[in-house]
N, C-alpha and C positions, 0 to 999 in steps of 0.2 A: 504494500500500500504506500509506505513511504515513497517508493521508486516513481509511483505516478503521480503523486504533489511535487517530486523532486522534477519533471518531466518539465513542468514550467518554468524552472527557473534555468534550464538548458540557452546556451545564448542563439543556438537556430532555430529553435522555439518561436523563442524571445522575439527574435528580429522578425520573425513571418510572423506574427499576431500579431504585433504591433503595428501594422498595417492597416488593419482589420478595423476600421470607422463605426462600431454598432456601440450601442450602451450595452453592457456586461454586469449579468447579476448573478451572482455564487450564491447558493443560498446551503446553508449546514445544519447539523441537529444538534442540538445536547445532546445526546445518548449516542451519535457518531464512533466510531472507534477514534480513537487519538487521532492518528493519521491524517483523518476528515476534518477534524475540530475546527473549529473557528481561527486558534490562535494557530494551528498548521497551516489554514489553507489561506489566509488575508494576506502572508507577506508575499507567496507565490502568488498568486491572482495577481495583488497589486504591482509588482516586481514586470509583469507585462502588461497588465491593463488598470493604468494608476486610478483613471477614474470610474472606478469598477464598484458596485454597490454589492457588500457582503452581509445576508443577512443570515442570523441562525432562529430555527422554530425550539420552542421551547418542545420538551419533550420528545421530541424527534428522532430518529436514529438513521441510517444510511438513506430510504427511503420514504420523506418525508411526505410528501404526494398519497401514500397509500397508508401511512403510517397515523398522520396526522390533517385528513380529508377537509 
């Protein structure tokens, strides 16, 4: 899991998404594995898309959408 938060902050990543003109929303759970967490996944997100909106659901875990309808 690590290896795929770490995926963003790769600088060929980096540089082709940074391209990429869309507003960008991450959204995480409480109950995520670490990996996911908020405080894992906001420096990667932001690190390519600075003005990127990170939100987390309370109660949540991997699959928020199904988890917390």
């Amino acid at each position: 899991m690590a290896a795929y938060v770490d995926l963003f902050a790769r600088s060929d990543l980096a540089t082709t998404r940074a391209a990429i003109d869309v507003p960008v929303l991450a959204i995480t759970g409480t109950e995520d594995a670490p990996h996911f967490a908020r405080m894992a996944v906001e420096p990667a997100i932001r690190a390519v898309y600075p003005d990127a909106v990170v939100e987390e659901i309370p109660a949540a875990g991997h699959y928020p959408m199904q988890e917390t309808p």
